[in-house]
Structure formats: C-alpha cells, structure tokens
N, CA, C and O of each residue as an XYZ file, in Angstrom:
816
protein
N      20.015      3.332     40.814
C      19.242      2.670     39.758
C      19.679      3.223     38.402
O      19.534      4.438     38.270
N      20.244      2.473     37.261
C      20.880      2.578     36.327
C      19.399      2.408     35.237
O      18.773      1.348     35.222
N      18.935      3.764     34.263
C      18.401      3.597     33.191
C      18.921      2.359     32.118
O      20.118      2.208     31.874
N      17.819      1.466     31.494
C      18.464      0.483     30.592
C      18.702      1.270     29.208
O      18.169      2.340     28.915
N      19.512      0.611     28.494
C      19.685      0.788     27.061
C      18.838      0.148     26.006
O      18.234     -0.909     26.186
N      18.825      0.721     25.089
C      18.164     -0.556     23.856
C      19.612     -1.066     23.480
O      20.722     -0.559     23.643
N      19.021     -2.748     22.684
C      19.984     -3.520     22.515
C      19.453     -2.901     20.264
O      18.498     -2.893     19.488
N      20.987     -2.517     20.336
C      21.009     -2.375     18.767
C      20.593     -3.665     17.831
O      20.068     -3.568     16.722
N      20.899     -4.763     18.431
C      21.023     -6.087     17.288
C      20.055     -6.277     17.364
O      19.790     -6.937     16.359
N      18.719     -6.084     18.237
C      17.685     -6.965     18.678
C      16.557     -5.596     17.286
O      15.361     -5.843     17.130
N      17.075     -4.600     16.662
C      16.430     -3.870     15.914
C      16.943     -4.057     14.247
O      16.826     -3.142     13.431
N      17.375     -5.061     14.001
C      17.850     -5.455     12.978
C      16.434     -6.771     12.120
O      16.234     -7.902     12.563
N      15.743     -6.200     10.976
C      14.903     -7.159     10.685
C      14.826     -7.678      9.352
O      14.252     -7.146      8.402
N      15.642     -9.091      9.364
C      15.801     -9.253      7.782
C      14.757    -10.392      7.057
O      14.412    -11.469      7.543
N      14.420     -9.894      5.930
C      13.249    -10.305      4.967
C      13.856    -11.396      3.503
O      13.932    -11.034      2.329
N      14.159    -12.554      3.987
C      14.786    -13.036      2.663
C      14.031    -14.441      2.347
O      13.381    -15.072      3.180
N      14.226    -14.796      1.064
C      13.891    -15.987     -0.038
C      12.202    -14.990     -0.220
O      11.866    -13.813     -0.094
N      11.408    -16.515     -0.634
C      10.082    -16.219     -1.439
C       9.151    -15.632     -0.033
O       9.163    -15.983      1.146
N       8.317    -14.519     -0.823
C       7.430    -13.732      0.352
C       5.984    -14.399      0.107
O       5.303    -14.311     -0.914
N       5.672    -15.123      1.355
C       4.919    -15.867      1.311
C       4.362    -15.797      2.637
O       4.993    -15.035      3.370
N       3.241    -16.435      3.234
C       2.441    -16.244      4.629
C       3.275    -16.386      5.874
O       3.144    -15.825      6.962
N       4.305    -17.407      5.397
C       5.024    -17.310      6.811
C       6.375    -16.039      6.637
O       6.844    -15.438      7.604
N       6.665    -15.909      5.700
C       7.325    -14.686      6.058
C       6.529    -13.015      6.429
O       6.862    -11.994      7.031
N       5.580    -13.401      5.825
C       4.879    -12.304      6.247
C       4.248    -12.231      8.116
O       4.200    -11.238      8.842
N       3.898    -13.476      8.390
C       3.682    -13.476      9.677
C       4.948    -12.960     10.463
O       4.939    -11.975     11.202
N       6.115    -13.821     10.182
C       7.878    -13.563     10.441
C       7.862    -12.264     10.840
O       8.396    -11.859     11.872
N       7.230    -11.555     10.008
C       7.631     -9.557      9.986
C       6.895     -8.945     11.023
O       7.370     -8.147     11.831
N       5.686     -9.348     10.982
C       4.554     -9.310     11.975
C       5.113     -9.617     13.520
O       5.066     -8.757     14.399
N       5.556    -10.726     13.694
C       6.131    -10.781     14.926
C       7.714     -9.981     15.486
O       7.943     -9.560     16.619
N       8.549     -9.959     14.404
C       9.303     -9.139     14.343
C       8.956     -8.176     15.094
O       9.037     -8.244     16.320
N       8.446     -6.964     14.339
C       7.895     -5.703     14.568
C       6.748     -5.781     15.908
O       6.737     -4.678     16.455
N       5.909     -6.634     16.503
C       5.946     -6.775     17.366
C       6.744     -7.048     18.645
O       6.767     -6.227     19.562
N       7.324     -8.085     18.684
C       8.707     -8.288     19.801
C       9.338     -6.690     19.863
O       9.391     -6.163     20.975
N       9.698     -6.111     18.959
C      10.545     -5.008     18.852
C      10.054     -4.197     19.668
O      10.649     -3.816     20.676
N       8.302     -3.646     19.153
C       7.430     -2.567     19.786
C       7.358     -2.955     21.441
O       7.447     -2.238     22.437
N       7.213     -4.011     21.322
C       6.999     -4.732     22.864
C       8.504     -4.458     23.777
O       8.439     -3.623     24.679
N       9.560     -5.020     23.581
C      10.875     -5.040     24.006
C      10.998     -3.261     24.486
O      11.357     -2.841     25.586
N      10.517     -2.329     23.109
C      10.413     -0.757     23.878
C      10.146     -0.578     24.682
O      10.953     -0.249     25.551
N       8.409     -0.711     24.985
C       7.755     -0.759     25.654
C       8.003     -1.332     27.122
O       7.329     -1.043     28.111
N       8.935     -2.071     27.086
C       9.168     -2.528     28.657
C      10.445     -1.617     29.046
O      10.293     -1.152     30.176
N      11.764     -1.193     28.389
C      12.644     -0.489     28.478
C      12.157      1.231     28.885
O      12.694      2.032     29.650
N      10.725      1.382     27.876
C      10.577      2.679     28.609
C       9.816      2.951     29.185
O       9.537      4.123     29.438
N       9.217      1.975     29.593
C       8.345      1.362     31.239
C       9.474      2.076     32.115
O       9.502      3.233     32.535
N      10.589      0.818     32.293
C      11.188      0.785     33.220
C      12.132      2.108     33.609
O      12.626      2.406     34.696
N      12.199      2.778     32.343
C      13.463      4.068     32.756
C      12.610      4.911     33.157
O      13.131      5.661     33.982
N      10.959      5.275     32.862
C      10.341      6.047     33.493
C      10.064      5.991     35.106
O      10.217      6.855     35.970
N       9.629      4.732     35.171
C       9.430      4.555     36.430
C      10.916      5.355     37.396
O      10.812      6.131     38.345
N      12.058      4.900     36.831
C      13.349      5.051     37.670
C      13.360      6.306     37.656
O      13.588      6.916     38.701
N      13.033      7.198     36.056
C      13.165      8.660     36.308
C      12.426      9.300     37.279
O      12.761     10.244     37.995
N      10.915      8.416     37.211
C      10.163      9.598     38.407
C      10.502      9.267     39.705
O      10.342     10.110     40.588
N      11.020      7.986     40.005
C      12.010      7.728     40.950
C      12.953      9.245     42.002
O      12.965      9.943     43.016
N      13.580      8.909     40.722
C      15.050      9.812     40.916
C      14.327     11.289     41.503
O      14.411     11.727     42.650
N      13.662     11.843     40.439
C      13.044     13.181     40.174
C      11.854     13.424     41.145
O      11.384     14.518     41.458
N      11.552     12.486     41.462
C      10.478     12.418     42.565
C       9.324     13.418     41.371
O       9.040     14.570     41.699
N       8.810     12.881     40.165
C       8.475     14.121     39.571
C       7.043     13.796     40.123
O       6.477     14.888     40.087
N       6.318     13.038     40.525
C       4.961     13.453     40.343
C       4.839     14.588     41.617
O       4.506     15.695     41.194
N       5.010     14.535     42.842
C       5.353     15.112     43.423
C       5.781     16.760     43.099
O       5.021     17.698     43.338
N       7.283     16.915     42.453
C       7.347     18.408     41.926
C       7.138     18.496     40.776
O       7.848     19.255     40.116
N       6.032     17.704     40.111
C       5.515     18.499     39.136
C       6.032     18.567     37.943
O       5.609     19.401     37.143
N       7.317     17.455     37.533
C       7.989     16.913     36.229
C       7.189     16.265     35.526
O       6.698     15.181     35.842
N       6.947     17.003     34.294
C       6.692     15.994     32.940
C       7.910     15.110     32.151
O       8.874     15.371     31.431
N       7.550     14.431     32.480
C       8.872     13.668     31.481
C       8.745     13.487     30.569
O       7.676     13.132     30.072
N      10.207     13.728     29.748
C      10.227     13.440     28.538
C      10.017     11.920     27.748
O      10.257     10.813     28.231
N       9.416     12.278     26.186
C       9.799     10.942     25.375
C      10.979     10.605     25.261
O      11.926     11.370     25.079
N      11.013      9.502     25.352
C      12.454      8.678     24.937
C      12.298      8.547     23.605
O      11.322      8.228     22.926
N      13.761      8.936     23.247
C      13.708      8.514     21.439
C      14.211      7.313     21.204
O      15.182      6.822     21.779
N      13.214      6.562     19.907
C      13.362      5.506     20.037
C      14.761      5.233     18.834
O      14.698      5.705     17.698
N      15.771      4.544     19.240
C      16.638      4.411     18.010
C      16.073      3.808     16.279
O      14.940      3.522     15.894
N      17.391      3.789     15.550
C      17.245      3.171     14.495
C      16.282      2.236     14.062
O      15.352      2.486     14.829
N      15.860      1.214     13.244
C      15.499      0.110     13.176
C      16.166     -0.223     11.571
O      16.401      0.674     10.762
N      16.337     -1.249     11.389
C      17.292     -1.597     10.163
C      16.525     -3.092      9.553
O      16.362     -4.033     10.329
N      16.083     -3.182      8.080
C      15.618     -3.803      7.757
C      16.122     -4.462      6.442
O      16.108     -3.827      5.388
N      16.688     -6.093      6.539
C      17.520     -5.890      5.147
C      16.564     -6.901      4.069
O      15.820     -7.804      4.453
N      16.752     -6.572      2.909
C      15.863     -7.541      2.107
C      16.527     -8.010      0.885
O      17.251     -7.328      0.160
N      16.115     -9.607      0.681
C      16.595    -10.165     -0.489
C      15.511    -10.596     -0.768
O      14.783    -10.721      0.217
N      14.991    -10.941     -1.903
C      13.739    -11.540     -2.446
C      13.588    -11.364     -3.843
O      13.910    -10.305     -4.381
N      12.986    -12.607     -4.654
C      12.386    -12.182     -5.933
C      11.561    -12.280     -6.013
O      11.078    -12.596     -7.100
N      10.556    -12.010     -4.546
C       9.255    -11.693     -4.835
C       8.396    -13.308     -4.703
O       9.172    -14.254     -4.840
N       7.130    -13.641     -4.494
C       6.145    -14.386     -4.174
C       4.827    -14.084     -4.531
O       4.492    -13.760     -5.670
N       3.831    -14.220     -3.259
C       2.678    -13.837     -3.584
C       2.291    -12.377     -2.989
O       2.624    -11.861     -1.922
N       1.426    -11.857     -4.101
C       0.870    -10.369     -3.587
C       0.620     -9.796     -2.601
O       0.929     -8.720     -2.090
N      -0.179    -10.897     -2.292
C      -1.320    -10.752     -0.920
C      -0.495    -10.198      0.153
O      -0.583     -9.195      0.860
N       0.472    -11.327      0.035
C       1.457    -11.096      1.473
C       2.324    -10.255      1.146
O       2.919     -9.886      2.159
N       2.714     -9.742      0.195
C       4.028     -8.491     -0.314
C       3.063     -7.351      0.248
O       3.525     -6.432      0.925
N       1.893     -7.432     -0.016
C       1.063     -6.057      0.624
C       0.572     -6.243      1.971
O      -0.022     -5.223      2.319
N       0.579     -7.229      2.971
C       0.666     -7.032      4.012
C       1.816     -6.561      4.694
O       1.879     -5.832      5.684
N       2.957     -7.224      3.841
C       4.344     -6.331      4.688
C       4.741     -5.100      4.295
O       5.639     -4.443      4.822
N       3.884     -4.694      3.102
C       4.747     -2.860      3.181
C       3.591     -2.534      3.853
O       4.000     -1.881      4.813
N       2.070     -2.614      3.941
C       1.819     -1.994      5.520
C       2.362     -2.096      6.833
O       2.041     -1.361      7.767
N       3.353     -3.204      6.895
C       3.563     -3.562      8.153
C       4.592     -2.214      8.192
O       4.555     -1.168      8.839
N       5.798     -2.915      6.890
C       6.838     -1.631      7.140
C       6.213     -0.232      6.915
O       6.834      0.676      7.466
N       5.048      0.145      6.178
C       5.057      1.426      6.559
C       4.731      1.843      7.878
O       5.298      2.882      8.215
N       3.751      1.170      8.970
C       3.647      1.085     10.365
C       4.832      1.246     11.238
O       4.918      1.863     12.300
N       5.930      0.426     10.444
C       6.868      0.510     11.765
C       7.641      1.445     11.475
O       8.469      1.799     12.314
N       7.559      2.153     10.069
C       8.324      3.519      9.659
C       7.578      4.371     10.514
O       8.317      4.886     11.353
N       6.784      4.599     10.581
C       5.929      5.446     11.498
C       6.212      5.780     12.953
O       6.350      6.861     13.524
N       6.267      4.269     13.464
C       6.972      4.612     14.976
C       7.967      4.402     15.267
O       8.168      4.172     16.460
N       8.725      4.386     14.627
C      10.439      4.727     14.675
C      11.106      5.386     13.581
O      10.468      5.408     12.528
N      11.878      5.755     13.584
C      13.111      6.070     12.188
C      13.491      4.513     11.533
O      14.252      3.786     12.171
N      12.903      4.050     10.201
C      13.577      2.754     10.014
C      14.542      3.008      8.668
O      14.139      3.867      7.885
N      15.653      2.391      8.386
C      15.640      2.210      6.780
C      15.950      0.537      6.562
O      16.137     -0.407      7.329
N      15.910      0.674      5.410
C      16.387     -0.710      4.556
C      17.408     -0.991      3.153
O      17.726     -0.550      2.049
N      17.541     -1.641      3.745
C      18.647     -1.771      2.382
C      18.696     -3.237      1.493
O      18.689     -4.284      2.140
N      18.737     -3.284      0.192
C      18.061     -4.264     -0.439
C      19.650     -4.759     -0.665
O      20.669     -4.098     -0.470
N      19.526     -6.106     -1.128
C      20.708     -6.585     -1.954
C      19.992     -7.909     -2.698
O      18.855     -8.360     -2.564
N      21.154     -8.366     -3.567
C      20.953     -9.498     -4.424
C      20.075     -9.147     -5.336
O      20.518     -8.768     -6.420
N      19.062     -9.176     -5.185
C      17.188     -9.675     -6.324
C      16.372     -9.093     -4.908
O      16.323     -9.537     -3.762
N      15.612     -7.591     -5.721
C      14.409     -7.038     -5.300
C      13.264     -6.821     -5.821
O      12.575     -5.801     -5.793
N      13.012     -8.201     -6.482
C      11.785     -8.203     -7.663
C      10.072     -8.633     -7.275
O       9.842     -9.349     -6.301
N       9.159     -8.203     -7.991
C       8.167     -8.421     -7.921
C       7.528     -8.174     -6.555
O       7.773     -7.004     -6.258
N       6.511     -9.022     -5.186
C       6.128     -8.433     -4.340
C       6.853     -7.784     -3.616
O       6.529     -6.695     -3.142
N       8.267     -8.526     -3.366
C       9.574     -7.806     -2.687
C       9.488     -6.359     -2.969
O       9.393     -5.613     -1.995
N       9.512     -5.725     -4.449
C       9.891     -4.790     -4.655
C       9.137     -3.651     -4.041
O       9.677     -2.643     -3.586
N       7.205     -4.004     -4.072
C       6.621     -3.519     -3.268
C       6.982     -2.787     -1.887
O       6.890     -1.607     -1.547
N       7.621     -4.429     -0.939
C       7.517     -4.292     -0.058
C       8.849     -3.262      0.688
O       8.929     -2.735      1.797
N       9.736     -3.283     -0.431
C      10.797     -2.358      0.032
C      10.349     -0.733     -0.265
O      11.051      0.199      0.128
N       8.965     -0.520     -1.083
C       8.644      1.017     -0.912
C       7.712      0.926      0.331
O       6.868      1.821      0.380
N       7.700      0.147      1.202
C       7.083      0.796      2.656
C       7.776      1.442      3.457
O       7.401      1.660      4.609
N       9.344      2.013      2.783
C       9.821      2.724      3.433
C      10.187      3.619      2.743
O      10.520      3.515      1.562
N      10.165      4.935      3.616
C      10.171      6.345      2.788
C      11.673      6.515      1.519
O      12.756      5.989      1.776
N      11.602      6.752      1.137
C      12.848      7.110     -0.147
C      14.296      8.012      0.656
O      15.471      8.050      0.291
N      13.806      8.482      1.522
C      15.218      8.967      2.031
C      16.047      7.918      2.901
O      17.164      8.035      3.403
N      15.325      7.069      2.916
C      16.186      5.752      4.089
C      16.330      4.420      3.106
O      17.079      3.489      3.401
N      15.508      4.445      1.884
C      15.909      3.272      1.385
C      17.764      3.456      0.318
O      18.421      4.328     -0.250
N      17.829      1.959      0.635
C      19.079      1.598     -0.054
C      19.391      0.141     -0.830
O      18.631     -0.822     -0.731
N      20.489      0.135     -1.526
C      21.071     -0.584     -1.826
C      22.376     -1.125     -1.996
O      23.359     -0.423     -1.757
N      22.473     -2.149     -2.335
C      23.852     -2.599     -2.713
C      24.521     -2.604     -4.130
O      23.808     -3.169     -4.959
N      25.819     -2.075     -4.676
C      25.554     -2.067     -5.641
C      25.568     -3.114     -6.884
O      25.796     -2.813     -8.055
N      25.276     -4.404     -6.379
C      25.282     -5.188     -7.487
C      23.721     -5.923     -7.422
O      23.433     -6.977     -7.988
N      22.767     -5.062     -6.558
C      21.071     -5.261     -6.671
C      20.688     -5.125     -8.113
O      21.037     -4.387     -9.035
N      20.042     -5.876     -8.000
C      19.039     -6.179     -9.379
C      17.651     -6.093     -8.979
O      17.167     -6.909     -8.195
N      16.997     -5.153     -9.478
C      15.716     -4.920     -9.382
C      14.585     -4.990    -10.694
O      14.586     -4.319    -11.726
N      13.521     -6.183    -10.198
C      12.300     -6.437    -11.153
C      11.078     -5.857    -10.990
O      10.728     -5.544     -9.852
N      10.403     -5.668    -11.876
C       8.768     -5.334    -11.717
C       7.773     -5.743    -12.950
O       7.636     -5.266    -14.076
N       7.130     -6.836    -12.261
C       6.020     -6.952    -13.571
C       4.941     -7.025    -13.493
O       4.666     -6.814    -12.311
N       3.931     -7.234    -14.137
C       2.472     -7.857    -13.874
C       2.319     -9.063    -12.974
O       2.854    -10.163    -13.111
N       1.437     -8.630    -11.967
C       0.921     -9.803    -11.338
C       0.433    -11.246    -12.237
O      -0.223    -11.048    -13.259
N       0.696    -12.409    -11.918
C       0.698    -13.337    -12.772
C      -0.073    -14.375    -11.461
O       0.122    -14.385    -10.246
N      -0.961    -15.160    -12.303
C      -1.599    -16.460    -11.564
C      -2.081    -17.224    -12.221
O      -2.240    -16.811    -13.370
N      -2.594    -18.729    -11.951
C      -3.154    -19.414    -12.836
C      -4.667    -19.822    -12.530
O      -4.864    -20.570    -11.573
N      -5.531    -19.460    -13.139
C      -6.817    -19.759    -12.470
C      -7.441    -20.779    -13.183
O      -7.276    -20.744    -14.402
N      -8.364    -22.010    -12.551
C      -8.840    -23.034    -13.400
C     -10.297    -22.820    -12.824
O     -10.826    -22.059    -12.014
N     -10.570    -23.557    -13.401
C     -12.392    -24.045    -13.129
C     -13.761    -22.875    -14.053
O     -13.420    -22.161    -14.997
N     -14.465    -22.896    -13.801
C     -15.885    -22.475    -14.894
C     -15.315    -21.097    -15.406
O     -14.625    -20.443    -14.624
N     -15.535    -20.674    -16.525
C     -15.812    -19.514    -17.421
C     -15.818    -18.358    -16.669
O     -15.097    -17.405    -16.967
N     -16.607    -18.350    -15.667
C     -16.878    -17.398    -14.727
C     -16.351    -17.231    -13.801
O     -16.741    -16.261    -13.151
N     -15.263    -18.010    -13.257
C     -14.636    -17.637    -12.166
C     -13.058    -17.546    -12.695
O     -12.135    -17.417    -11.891
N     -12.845    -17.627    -14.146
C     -11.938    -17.385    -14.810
C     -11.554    -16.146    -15.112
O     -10.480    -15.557    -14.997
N     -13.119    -15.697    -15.715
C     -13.479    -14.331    -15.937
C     -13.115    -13.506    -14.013
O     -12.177    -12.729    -13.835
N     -13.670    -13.751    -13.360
C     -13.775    -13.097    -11.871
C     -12.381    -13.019    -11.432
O     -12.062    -12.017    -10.790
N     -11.330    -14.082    -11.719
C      -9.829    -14.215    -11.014
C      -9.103    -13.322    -12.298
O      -8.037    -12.848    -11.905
N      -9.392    -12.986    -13.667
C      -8.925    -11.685    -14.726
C      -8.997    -10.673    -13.935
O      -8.006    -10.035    -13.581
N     -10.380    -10.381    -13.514
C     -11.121     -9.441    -12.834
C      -9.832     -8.601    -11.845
O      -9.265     -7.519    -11.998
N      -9.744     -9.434    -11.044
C      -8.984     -9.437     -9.780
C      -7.579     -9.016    -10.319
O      -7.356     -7.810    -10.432
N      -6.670     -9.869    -10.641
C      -5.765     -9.605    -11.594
C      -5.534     -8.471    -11.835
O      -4.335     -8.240    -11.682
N      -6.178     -7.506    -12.189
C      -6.205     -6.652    -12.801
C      -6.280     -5.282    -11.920
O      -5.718     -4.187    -11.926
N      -7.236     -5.915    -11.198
C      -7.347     -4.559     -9.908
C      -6.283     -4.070     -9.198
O      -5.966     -2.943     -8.817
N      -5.443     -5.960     -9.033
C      -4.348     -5.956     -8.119
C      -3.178     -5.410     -8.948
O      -2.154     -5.239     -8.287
N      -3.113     -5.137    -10.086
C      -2.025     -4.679    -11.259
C      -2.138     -3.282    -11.003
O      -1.136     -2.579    -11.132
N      -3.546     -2.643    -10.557
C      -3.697     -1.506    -10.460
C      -3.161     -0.475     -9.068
O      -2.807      0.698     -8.943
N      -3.372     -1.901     -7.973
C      -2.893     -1.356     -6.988
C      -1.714     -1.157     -6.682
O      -1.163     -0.116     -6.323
N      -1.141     -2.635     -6.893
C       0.442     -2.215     -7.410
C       1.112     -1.172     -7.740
O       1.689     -0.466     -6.913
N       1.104     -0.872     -9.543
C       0.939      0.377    -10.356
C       1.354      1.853     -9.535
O       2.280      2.662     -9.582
N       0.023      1.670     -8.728
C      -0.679      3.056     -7.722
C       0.584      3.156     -6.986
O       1.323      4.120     -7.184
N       0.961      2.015     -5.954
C       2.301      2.588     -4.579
C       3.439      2.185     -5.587
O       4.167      3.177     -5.620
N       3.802      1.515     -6.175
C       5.075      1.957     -7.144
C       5.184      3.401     -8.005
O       6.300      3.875     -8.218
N       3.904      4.110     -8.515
C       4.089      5.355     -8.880
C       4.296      6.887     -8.273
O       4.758      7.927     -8.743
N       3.585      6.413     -6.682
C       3.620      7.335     -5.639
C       4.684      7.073     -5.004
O       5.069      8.121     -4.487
N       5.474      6.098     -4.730
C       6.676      6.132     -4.244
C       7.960      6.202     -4.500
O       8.834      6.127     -3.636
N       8.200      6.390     -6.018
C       8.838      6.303     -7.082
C       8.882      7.427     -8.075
O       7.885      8.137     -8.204
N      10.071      7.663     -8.859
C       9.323      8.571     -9.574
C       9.401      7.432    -11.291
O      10.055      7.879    -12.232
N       8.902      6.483    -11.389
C       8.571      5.535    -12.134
C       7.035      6.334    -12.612
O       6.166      6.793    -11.871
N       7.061      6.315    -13.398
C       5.794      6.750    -14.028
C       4.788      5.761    -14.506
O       5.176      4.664    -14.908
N       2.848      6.236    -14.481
C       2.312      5.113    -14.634
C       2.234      4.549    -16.492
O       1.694      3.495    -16.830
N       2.768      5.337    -17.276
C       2.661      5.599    -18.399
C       3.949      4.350    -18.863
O       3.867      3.611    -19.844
N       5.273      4.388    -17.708
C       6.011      3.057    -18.068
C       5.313      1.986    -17.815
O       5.267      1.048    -18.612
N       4.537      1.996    -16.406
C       4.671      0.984    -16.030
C       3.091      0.162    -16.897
O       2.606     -0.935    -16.619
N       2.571      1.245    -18.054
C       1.252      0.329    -18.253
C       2.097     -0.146    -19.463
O       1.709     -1.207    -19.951
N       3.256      0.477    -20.086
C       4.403     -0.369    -21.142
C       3.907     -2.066    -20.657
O       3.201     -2.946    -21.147
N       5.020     -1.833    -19.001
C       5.322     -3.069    -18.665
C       3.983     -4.044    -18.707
O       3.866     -5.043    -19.417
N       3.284     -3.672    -18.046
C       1.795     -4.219    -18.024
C       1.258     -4.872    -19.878
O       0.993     -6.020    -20.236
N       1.276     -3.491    -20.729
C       0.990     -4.107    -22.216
C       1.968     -5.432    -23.083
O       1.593     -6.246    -23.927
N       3.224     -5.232    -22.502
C       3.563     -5.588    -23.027
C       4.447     -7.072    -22.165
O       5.609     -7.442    -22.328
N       3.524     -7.571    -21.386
C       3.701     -8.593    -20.307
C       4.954     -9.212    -19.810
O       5.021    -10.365    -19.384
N       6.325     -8.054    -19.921
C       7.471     -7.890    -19.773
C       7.930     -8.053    -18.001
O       7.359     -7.607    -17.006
N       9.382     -9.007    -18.152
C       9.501     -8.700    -16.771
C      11.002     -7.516    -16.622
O      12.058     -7.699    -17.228
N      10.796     -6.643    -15.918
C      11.395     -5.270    -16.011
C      12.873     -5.110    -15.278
O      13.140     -4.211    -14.482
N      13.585     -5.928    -15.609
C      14.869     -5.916    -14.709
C      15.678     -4.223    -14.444
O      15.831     -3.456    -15.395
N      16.034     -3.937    -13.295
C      16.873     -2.910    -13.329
C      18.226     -2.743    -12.886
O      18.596     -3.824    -12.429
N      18.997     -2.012    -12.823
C      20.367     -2.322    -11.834
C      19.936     -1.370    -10.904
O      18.784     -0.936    -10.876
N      21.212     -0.893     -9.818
C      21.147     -0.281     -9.029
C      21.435      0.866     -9.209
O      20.958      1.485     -8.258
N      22.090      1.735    -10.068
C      22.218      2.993    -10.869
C      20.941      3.446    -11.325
O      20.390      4.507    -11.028
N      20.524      2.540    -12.076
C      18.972      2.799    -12.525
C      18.266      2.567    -11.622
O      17.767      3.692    -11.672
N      17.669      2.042    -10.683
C      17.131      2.366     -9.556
C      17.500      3.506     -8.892
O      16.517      3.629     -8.162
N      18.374      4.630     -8.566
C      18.853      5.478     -8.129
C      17.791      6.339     -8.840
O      16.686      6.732     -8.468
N      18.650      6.546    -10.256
C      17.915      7.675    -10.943
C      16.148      7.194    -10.833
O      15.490      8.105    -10.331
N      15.568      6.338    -11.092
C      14.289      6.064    -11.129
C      13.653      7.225     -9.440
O      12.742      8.051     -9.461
N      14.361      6.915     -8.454
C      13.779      7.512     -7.793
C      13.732      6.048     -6.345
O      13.299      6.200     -5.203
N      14.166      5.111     -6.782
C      13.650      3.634     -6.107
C      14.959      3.761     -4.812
O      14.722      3.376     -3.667
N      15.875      4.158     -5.079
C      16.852      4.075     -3.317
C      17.427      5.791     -3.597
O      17.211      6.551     -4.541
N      18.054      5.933     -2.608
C      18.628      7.166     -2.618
C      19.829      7.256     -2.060
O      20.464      8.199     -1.588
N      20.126      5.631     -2.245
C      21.272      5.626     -1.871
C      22.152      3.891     -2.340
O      21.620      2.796     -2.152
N      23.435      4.088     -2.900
C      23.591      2.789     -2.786
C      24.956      2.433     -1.962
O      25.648      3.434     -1.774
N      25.311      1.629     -1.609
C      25.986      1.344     -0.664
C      26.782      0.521     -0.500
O      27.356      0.423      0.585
C-alpha cells in the first residue's frame, strides 16, 4: 500500500477582475475543496500507516503530516468592501492552516489591496511592474436625509476599519493614510514603493 501525495496544482488559488460576491464565494469554495482534498489524503495515509505499523496495537503515535505550500495569485482593482473583507478573513484562515503566500501582479488597488494583507508580510509578493492603490471607501447613497446621514455614518466606520488592517499590516502609517482620507485622493504606488512601505517583501 503506497502513501498518496498532494497534487501541487490543485493548491494554486487565483483571485482576479472586480471583487465582488461571487468571487468572494469563488475563494470560499476554493479554500474549502483544498481543506477537504487534505483531509481525505491524510485520512487515507494514516489509515495505511497504522496499517503498516500495526500502531494501535504497539503503541505508535503518529505523526502530523505537513501540509505543503498553498499559492495564491491576485489581480484586481478592487470592488466592493464587504466582500474584500470577507476574503482577507478567508486568506487569513487559510494562512493559518497551511504555509500560504501570494503574489500580486498588474493592479492591487482598493478592496484587493486589503485582501492581499491577509497574508503575513514575509510571504507576500509581487511583480515588478504592480501598481498598487488605496483610497477612501466610496458609495452612492440616495433616499431621506437620514439614511444619507446613516450610509456617511457607515462610510466612515468602514474607512476606519480599513485604515486599522492596512496600518497593522504595513508599515504605512495612520497619519498618511488620514492624508489620503482628507484629501479624497486615490493613492497609486509602484512596486519599489510598496517594498519599502512594508506592503511585499518581495518582488519577483
């Protein structure tokens, strides 16, 4: 009985055009299939090991299997919020149970840009002719005074949250980024300047 392998290609997860509900679901299943596909591979090599080892019997603990790479590539200029912050929880989740990195190319602007700090700074990358944006959340809200006032409201919180994991993951400071914010600028960068900022640590 031959232990299986993981299949390298099947850990490859790429994130491109506008980030929107169905790409965000996209990632979601991704990273599921993936966790799942493990999960049956190290089902099956355990079973064969205690097989082999006869361990329950003499008394073998078996080891974890390490799980390989996972590789995540992203193009985007960004979409809606909502869903840019469901996928850097997703990617910070799946940074968690595996080793992942990512590597950006083309346009990594706005929720995109978010979503490429769900992975730790020593694995992120780029290409070097990436262009990277960051600005104020932007929307258009209609109807009564008050729900004009309530969607500002919001706006604003979400500028904050933003702000918050671009400053902790970055060494972008919040003092630029309330510039960008005052002065309702959209913040283009290259990939050199992303380096030094603190945003990849690598370009490629």
């Amino acid at each position: 009985m031959d232990l299986k392998e993981f299949n390298l290609a099947n850990r490859e997860i790429y994130i491109q055009g506008d980030i929107s509900e169905e790409s965000s679901a996209q990632l979601l299943r991704d990273i599921r299939n993936l966790k799942g596909t493990d999960k049956a591979i190290v089902d099956y090599n355990n079973t064969v090991l205690r097989y082999i080892y006869d361990a329950e019997r003499n008394g073998i603990e078996l080891p974890e299997f390490p799980l390989p790479q996972a590789h995540v590539f992203l193009t985007s200029g960004g979409g809606f919020v909502y869903n840019g912050l469901a996928m850097f929880d997703s990617l910070v989740d799946l940074s968690n149970y595996c080793p992942t990195d990512i590597t950006a190319s083309g346009i990594c602007g706005s929720a995109a840009f978010l979503i490429f700090l769900g992975i730790p700074y020593e694995n992120r990358k780029c290409t070097m002719n990436t262009e990277f944006l960051v600005h104020q959340v932007s929307c258009g809200y209609v109807g009564t005074t008050a729900a004009i006032e309530e969607g500002a409201a919001d706006l604003k919180r979400l500028n904050q949250k933003m702000f918050d994991i671009i400053s902790k993951n970055t060494k972008i400071t919040k003092e630029k980024l309330k510039k960008v914010y005052d002065g309702k600028k959209d913040w283009y960068f290259d990939a050199k300047t992303a380096k030094e900022l603190g945003v990849v640590s690598e370009i490629v």
